[in-house]
N, C-alpha and C positions, 0 to 999 in steps of 0.2 A: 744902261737901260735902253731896249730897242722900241720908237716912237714907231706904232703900227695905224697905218690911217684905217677907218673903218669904208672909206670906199673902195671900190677896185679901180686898179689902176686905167689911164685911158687919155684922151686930148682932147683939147678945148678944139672946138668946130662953131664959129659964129660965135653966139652968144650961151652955147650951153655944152657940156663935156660929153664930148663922143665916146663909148666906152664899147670894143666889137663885142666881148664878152656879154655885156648886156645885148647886144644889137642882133647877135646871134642866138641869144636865149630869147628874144621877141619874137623874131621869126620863126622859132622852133613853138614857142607856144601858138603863133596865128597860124600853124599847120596843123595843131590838133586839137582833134572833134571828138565829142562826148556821145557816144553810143547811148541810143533814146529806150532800149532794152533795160541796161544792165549800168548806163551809168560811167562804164570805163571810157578812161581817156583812151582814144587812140591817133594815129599820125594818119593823117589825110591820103598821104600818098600811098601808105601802104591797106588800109581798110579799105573795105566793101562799102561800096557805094552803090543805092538805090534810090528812084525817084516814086515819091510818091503825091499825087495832087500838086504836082510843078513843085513840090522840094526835097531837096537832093540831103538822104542821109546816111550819115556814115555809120559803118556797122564792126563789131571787132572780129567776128567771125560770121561764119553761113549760118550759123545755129541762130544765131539772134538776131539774121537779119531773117528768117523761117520766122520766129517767134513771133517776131513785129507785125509781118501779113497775113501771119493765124491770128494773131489776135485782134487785127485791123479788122479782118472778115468776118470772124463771131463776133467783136464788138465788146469782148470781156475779155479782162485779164485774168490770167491764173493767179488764183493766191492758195490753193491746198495741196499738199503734196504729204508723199510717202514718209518722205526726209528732207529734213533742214537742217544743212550745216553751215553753222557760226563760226566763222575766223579763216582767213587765207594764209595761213603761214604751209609750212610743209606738210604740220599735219592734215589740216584744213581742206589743202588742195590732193594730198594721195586720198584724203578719203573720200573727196568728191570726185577722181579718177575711177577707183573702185566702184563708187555706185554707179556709174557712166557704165562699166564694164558689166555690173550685176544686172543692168536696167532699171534701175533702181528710178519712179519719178521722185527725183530730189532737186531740192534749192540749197546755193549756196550763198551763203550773204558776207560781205568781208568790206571793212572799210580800205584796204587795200590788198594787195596781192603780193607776198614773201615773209612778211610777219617780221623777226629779226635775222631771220636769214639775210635780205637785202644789206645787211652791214657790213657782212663781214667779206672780211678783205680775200680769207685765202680757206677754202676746206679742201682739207686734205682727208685722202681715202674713203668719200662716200664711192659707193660700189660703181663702176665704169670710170672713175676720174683719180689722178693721184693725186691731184687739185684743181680747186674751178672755185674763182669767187663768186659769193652770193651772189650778185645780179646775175651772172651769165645762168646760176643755178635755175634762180627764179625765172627769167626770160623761159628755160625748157620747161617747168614748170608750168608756168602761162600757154604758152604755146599747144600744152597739150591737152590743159584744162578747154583753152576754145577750139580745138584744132579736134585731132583724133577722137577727143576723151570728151567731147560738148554736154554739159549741164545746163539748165537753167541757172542763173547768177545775177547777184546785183550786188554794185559796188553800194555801199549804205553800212551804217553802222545800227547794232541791234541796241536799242533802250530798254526795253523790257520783254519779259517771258514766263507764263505765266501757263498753268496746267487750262485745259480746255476738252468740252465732250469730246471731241477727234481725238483729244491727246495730248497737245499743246498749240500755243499761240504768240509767234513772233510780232514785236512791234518794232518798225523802224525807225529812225529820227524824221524823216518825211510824214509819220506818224499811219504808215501802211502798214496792215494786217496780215499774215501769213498763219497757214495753218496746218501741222503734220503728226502724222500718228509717232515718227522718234524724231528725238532730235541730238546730234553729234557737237560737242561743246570742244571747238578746237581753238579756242581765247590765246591763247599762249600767254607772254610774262611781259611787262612793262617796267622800265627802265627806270631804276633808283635813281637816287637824286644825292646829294653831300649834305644840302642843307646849308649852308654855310653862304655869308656875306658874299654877295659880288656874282654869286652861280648864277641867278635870276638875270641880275642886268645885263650880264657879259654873254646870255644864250645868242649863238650864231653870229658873235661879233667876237668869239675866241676860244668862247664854252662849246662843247660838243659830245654828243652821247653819240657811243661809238667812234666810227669813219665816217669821213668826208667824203667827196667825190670830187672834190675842186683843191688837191694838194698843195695847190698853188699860194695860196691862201701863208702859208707854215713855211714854203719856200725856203732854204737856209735858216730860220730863225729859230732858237732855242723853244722847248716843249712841253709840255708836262703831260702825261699818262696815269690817268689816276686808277688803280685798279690791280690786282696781282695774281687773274684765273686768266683763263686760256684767251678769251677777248680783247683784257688789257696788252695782252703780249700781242697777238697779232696786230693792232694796233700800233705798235711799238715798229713791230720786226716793218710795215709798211711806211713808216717816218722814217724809216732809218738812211732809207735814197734822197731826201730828199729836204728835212730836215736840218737844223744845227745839232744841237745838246738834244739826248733826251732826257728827263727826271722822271723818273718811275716811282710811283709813288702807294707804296702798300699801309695798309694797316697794319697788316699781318705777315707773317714770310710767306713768299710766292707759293700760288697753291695750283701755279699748270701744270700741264702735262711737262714730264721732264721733260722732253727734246725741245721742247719752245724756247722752256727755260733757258737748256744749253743752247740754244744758237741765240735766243737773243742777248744773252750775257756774252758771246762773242765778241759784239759790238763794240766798236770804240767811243761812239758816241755816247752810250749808254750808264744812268749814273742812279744808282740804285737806294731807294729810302725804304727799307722792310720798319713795320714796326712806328711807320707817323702816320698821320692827321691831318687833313686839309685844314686849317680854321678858316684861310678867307683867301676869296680872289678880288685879285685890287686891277685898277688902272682908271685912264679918262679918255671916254670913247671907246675902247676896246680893252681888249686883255694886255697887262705890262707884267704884271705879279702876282705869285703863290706866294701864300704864308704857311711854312709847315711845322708842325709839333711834332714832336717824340711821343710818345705813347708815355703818359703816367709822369712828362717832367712841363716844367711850364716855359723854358727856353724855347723861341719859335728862330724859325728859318727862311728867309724871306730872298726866295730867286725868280731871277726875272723872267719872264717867258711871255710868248705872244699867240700859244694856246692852249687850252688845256682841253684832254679826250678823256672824260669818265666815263670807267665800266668796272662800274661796280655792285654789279647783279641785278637780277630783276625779284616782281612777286607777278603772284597770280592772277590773272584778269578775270575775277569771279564774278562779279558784283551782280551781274541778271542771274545768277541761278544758285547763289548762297545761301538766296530762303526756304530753296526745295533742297536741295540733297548736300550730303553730310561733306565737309572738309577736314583738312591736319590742321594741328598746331601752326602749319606754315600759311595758312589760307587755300591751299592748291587742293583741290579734287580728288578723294578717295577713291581709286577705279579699281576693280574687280581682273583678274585673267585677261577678260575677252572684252573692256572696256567697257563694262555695265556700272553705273554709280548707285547710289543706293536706290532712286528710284526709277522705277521699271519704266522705259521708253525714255530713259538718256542717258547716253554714253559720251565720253569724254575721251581727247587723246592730246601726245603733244607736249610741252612744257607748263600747260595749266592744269596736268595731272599732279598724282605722287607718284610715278612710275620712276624706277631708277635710272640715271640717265639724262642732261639734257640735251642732246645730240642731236641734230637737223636726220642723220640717217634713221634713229632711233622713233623721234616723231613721226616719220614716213613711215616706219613698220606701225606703231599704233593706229595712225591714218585709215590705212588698211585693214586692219584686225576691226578699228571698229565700223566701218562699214560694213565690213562681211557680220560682224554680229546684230548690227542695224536692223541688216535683210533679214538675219534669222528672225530676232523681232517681230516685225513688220510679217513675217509669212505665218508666224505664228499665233498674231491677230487676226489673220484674216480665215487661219482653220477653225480658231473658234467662235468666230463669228460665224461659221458656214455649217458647225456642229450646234450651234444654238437651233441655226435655222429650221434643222432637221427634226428638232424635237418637237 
């Protein structure tokens, strides 16, 4: 059994343990500043910086540092708009390109920016790349959400949503009010859980959803992969540099895409359970042990390892808009062709639909589709508001 400490490794200096690892993630957080717009964290050195009444703030793009002395000057902030789209994952962020592109005055509200794209280690064949992991994905994404493509945006998470004479009516956890005639639900899916002893106390002291970013962590030491679709393999196939043992550990027989399959069954490292069960993760202070079952016998199996990475699926992140329009069996979002849900002025995209598919390129076509039917919406309010007039 491998004794994993729960600190990062480092030297005693004086009277208390110098660790550069931390010393360098201090410094990198006392470099970045929160855009007084929108909320986003950004790096000091690279942001815009303006002074205003002797103090100096930082801005993530030109759009919002614009926004700030428009709205410094009238002295009110904007809170109604054409469109409001909920969630920055892929869909999220194509559909708030698109309406950037239609002219669309739209808000985007997202409590971060990549949704579960930022996990993943390796996509292969979205359109210009034969691969490119999530972050660098996300980073273009970002880039061109504040760059080329500028929306209004706030990083903030939405609490409630509720129909209103304009249309509807966004409530944030700051507990700020937003108001738009459509609004685009691009929530995406949250990350299951085992359930099982030990997941709770052992979260980021060995437990992990998805990938890491700090490998270092797993270093040579033995591993566990809990999960048997295309995420748990990738997962897999990125431990395999750098890792000891892997246990793969299914419920069911692997249900990826073959070629993953095939190259991560390559592996020499790699030690296959189709068909078991987590019941429990053990250790003291950190992850030491899985305990695995067979499916349907009561023999368990207990090896050692000093992490474990579960992925094993998401559900839908409905919960602000499940008491106006219709869902599946699975909780996920009924959408229409052109991303219309059942009620008129909200459309949906993304992996918190039912569209076939849950694919980061796939989400970017919906992204799209429904902002272009957004606008149609939205012009279509406004003709008969204009044929009302006439009569």
């Amino acid at each position: 059994m491998v004794e994993v400490s729960g600190d990062n490794p480092g030297f005693r200096s004086g009277t208390r343990m110098f660790n550069p690892k931390l010393e360098n993630e201090t410094k990198r957080e006392s470099a970045m500043k929160r855009d007084p717009v929108c909320n986003m964290e950004c790096d000091e050195s690279k942001a815009i910086a303006a002074e205003c009444d002797g103090i100096t703030y930082y801005f993530c793009s030109e759009g919002c540092r614009k926004k700030f002395f428009d709205e410094r000057a009238c002295k009110r902030q904007r809170i109604s708009y054409d469109l409001i789209i909920v969630g920055g994952g892929p869909a999220g962020l194509t559909a708030a390109t698109y309406a950037s592109t239609l002219k669309m005055e739209a808000l985007l509200i997202a409590k971060d920016l990549g949704g579960q794209a930022i996990d993943s280690t390796k996509i292969e064949n979205y359109m210009g790349f034969d691969f490119i992991t999530g972050p660098e994905l996300v980073e273009k994404f970002r880039m061109q959400l504040v760059g080329s493509r500028y929306i209004d945006h706030l990083m903030s998470t939405v609490e409630k949503i509720e129909p209103s004479e304009e249309g509807f009516q966004v409530i944030t956890a700051e507990l700020k009010k937003y108001s738009a005639k459509a609004l685009i639900v691009a929530t995406g899916m949250t990350r299951r859980k085992l359930g099982v002893p030990g997941e709770e106390e052992f979260q980021r002291r060995g437990v992990f959803y998805g990938n890491i970013q700090d490998l270092s962590f797993v270093q040579g030491k033995d591993v566990a992969v809990v999960g048997g679709g295309n995420s748990a393999l990738q997962i897999a196939e990125s431990l395999d540099s750098v890792a000891g043992n892997i246990h793969l550990v299914s419920n069911a027989k692997l249900i990826a895409d073959p070629v993953i399959i095939e190259r991560v069954r390559n592996s020499r490292k790699l030690r296959t359970y189709e068909d078991h069960v987590v019941s429990a993760i053990t250790g003291k202070g950190s992850v030491e042990q899985i305990i695995l079952r067979k499916r349907a016998e009561e023999q368990t199996i207990t090896i050692p390892v000093s992490g474990v990475f579960i992925a094993i699926g998401l559900h839908p992140n409905t919960a602000t808009v499940s008491h106006m329009i219709e869902l599946n069996e699975k909780g996920e979002i009924v959408v229409q062709s052109d991303c219309s849900t059942s009620l008129p002025g909200i459309f949906a995209a993304g992996d918190v639909t039912d569209s076939y598919g849950k694919r980061i390129i796939i989400a970017c076509g919906e992204g799209a589709k429904a902002a272009m039917a957004a606008r149609q919406y939205v012009l279509s309010l406004r003709k008969e508001k204009e044929m009302t007039a006439e009569r």
